[in-house]
N, CA, C and O of each residue as an XYZ file, in Angstrom:
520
protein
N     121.234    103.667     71.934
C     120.538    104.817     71.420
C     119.147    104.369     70.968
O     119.055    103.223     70.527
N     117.707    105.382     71.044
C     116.648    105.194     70.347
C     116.424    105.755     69.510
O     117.379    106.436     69.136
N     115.586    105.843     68.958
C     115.048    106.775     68.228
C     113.352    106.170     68.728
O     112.905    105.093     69.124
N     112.843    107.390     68.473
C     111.333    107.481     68.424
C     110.616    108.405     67.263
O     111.096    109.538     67.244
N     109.686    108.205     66.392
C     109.198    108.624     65.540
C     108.505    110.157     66.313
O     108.261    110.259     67.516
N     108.369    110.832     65.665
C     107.364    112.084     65.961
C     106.200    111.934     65.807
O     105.538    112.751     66.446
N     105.277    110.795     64.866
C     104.010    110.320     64.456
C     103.620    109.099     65.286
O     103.736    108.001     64.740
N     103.109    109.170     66.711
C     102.802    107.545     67.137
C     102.158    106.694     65.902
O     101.812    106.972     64.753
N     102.169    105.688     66.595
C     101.181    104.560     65.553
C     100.684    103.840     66.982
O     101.327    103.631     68.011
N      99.479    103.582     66.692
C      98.165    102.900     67.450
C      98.038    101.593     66.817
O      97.566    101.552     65.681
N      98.369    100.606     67.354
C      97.897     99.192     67.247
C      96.851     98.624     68.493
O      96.866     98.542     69.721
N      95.886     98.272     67.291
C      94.927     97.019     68.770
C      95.218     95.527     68.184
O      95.499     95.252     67.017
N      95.105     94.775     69.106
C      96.103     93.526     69.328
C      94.136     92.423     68.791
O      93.166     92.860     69.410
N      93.942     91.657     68.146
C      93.008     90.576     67.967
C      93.515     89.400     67.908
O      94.719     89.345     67.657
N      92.910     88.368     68.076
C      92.813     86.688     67.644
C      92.192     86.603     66.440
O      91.330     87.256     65.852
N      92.970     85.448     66.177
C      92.900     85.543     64.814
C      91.405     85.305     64.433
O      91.285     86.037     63.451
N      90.227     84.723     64.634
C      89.103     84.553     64.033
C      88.188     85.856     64.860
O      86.991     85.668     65.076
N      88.810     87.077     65.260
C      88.256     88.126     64.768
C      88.918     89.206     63.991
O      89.100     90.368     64.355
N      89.128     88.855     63.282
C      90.082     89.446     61.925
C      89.547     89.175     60.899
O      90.074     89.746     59.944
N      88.505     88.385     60.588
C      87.832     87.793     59.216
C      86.850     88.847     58.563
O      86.430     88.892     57.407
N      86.558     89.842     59.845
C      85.252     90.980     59.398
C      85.734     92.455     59.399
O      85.024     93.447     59.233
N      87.522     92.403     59.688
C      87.939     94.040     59.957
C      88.499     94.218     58.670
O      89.165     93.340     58.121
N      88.258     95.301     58.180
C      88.581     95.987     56.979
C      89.285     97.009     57.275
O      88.999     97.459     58.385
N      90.414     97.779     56.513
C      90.620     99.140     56.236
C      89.321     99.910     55.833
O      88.382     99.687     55.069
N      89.649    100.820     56.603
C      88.954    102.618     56.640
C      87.408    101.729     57.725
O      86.270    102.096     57.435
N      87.562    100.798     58.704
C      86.519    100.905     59.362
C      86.962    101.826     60.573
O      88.060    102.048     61.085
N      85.575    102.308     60.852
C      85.575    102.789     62.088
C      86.599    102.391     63.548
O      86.757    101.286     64.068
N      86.941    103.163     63.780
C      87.642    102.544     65.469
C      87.280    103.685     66.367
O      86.781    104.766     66.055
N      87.736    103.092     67.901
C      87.684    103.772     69.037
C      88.164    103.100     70.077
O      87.802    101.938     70.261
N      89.222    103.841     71.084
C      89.895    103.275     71.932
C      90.006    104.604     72.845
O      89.646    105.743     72.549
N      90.680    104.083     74.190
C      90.569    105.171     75.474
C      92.092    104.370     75.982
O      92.575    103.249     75.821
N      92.479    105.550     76.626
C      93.725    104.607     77.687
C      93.659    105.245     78.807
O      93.601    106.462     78.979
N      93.673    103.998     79.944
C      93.530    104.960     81.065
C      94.623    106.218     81.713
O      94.403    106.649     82.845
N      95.688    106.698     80.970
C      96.166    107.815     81.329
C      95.398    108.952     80.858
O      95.634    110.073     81.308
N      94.530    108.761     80.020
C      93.556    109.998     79.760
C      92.111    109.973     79.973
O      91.445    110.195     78.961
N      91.617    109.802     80.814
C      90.372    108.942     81.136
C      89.314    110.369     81.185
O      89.250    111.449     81.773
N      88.457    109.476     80.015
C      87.592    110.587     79.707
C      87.311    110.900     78.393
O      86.368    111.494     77.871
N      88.296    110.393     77.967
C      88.889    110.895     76.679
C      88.407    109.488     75.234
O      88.994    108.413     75.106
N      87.707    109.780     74.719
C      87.778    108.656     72.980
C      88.494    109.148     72.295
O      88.450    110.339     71.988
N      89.473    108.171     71.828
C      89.824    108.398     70.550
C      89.605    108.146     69.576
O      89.527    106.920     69.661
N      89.395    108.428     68.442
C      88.434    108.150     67.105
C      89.557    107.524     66.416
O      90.627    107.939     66.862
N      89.697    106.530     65.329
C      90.615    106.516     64.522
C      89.932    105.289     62.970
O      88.868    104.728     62.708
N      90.698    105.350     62.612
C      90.255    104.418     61.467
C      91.167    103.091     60.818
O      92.332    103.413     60.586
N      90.920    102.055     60.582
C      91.853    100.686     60.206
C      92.301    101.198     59.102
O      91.597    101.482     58.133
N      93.869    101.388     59.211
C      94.430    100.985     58.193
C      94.962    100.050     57.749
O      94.838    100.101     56.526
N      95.665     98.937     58.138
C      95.828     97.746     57.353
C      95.801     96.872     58.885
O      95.961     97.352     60.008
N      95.512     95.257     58.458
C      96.321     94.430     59.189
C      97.451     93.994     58.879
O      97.840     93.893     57.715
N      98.206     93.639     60.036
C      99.375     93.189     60.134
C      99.483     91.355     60.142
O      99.275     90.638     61.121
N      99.809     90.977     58.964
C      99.278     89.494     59.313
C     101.030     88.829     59.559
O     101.245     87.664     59.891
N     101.716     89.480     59.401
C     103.201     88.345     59.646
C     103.043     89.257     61.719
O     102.480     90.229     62.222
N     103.762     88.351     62.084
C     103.892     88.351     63.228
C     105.457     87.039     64.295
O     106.093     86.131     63.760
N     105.510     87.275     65.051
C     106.744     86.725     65.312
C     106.811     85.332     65.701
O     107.848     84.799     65.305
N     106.029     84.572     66.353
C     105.792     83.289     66.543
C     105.751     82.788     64.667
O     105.853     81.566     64.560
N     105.667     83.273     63.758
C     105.640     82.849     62.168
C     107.569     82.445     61.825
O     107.909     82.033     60.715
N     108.300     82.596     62.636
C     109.940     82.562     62.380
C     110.520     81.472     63.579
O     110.028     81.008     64.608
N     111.682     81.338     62.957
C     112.684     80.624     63.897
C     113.449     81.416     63.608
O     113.412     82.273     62.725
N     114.429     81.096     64.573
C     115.878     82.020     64.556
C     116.837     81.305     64.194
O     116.997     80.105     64.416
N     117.808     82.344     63.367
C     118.939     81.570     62.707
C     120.320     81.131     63.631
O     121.483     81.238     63.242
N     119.932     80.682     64.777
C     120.691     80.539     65.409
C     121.260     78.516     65.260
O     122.071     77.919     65.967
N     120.794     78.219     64.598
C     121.267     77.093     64.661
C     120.777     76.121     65.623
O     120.963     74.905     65.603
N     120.391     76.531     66.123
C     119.385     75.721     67.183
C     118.255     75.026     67.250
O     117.460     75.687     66.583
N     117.723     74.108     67.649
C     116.372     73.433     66.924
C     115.301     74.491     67.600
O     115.714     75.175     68.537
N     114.091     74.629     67.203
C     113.128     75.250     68.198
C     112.781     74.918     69.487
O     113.451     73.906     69.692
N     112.126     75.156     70.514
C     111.951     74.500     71.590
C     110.612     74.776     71.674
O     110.227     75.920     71.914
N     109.638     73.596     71.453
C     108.179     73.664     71.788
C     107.527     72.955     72.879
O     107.772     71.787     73.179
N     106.447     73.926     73.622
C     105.985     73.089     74.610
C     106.366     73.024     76.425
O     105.716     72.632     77.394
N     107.984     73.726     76.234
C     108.598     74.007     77.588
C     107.698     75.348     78.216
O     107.145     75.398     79.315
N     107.736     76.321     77.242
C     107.244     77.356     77.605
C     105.716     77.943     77.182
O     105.367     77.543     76.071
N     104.630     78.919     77.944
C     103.357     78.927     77.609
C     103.768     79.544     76.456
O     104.818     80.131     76.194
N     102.272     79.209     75.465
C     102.422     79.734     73.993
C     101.994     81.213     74.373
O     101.307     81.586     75.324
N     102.620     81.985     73.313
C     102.193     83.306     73.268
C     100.828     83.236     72.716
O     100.279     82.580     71.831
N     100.369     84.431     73.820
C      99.100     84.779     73.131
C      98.649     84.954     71.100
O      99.124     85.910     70.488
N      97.976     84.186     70.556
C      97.858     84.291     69.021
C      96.940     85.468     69.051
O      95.710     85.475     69.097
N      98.008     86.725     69.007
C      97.128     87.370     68.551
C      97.968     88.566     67.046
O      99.197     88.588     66.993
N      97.405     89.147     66.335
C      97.453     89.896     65.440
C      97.172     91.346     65.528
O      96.125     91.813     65.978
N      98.540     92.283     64.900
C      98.215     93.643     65.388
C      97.080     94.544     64.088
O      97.091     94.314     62.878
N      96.483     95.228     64.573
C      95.546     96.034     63.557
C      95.972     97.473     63.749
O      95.665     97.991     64.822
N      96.912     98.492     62.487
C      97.315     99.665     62.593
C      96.137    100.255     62.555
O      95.173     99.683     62.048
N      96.030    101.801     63.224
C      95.399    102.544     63.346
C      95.439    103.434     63.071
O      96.100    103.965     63.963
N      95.009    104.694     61.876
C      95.252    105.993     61.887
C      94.198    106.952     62.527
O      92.999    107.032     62.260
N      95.126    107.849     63.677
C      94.053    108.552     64.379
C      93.415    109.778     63.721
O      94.062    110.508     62.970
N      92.232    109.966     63.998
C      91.624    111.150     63.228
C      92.644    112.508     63.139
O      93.778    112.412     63.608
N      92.320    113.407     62.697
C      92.969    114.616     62.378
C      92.408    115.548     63.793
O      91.237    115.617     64.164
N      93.639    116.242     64.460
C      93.341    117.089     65.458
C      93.281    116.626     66.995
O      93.534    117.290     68.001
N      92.774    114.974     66.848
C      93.206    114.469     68.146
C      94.775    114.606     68.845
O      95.808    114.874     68.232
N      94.657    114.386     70.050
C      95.601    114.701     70.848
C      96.711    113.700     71.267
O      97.025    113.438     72.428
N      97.361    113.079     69.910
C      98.155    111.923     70.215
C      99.065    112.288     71.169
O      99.423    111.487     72.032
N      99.544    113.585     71.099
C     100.907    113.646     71.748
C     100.800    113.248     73.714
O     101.711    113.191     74.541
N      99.330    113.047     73.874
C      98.617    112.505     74.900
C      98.392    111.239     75.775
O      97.959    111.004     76.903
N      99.162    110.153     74.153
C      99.387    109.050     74.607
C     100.441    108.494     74.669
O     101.055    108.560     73.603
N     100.908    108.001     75.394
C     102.337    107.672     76.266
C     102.718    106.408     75.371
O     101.972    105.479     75.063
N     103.600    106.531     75.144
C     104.461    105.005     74.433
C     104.276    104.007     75.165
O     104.558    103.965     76.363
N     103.747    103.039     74.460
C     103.323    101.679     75.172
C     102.442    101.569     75.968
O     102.440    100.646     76.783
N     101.307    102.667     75.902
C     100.198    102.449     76.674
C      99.445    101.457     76.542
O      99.723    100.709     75.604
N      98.232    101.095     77.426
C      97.474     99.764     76.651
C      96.391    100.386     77.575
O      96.415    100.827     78.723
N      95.280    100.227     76.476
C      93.958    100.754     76.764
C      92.695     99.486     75.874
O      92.943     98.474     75.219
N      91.493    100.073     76.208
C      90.628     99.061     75.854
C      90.015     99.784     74.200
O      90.396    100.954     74.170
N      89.488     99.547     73.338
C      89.126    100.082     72.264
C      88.446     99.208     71.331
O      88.943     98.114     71.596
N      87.551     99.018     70.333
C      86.567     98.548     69.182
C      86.798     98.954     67.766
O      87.041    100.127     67.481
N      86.736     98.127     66.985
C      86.618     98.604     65.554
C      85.085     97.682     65.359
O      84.660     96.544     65.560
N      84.422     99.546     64.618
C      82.863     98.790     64.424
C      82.534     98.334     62.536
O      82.386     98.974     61.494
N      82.542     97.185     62.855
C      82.534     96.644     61.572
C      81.229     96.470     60.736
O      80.178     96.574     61.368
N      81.138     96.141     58.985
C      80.144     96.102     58.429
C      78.621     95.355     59.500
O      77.469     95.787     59.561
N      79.176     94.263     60.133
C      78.067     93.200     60.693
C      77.252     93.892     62.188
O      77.501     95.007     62.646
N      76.471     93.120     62.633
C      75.711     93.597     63.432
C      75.655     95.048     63.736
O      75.264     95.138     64.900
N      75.869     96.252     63.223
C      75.886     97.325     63.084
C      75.047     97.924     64.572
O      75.443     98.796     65.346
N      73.730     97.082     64.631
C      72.563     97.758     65.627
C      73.184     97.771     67.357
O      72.612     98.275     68.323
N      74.341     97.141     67.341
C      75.175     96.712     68.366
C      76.123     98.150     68.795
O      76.273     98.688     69.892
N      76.649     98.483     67.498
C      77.547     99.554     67.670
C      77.393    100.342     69.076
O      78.004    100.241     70.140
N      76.277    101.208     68.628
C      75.449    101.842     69.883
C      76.078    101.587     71.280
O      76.558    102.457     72.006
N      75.996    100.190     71.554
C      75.923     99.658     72.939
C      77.501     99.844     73.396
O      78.083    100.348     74.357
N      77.862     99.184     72.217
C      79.800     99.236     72.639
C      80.320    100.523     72.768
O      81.278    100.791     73.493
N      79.488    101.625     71.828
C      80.049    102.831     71.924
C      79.993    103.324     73.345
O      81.029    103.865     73.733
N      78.937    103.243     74.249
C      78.052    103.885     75.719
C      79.311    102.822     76.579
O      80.045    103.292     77.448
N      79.350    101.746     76.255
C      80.178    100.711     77.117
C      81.955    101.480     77.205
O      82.557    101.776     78.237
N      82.461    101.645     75.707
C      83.592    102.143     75.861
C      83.366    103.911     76.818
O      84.098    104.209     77.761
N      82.424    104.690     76.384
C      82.861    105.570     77.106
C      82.372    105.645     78.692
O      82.351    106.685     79.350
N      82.049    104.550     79.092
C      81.430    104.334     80.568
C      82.748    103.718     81.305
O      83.082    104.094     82.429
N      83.401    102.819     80.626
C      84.726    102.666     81.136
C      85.966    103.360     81.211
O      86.775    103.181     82.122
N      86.153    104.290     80.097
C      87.275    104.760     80.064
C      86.526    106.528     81.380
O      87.424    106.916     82.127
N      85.585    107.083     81.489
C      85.517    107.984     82.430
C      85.569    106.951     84.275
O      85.762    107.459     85.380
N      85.366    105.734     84.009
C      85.820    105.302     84.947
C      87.081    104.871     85.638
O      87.222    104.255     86.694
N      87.959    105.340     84.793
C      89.257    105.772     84.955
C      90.005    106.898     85.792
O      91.179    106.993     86.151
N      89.085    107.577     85.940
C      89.354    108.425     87.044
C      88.949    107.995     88.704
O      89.438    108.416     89.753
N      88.269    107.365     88.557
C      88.541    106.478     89.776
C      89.880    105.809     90.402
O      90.215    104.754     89.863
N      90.609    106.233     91.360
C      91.819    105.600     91.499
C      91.382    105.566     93.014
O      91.015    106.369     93.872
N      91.687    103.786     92.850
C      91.435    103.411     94.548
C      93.115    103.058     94.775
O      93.766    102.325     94.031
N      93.736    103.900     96.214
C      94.498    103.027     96.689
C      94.294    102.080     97.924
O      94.088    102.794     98.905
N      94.273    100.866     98.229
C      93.694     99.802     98.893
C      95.062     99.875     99.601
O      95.020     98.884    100.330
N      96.448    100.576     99.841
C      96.939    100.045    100.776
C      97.579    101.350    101.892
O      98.140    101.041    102.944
């Protein structure tokens, strides 16, 4: 059996040494390509700093390091989406591209903003090559 919440939650995935400048209530924006065209506005609400590579399992077993590639180190950042957007739009487990614009280089914003929405309307482009 599942269950699924009625309220998605939006996580964007970082490494850890860009996490040193994201705050709660900054700005965000993300697109997924099932809605292409489309920004979504939202705002940081917390990071998530425990994560699963931080545990072993109580299985009695020693760990096994090194056999297998390391997981990507990265850290999730919750997201609350603005009021009125169209979550019910985004599909469980989508993965799209998105920015949180932080206190620093600010004069930058601009550029990433034109960049995110130049990619995500390029989403409607669907080549099939076969």
């Amino acid at each position: 059996m599942s269950f699924i919440e009625d309220d998605p939650q939006v996580f964007m995935l970082f490494h850890q040494n860009e996490l040193h400048q994201i705050k709660p209530g900054h700005e965000a924006e993300f697109y997924v390509p099932t809605n292409p065209g489309h920004i979504y506005k939202a705002k940081v609400e917390t990071i998530v700093w425990a994560q699963r590579q931080g545990q072993v399992n109580a299985s009695g077993d020693l760990p096994q390091t090194g056999v297998r590639p390391a997981i990507p180190n990265r850290f999730p950042v919750k997201l609350i989406l603005e009021e009125g957007d169209h979550s019910e739009l985004i599909a469980a487990g989508a993965v799209g591209q998105g920015a949180v614009y932080t206190d620093n280089m600010s004069f930058l914003h601009f550029i990433r903003k034109v960049m995110l929405r130049v990619h995500s309307k390029l989403n409607y482009i669907v080549l099939k090559l076969h």
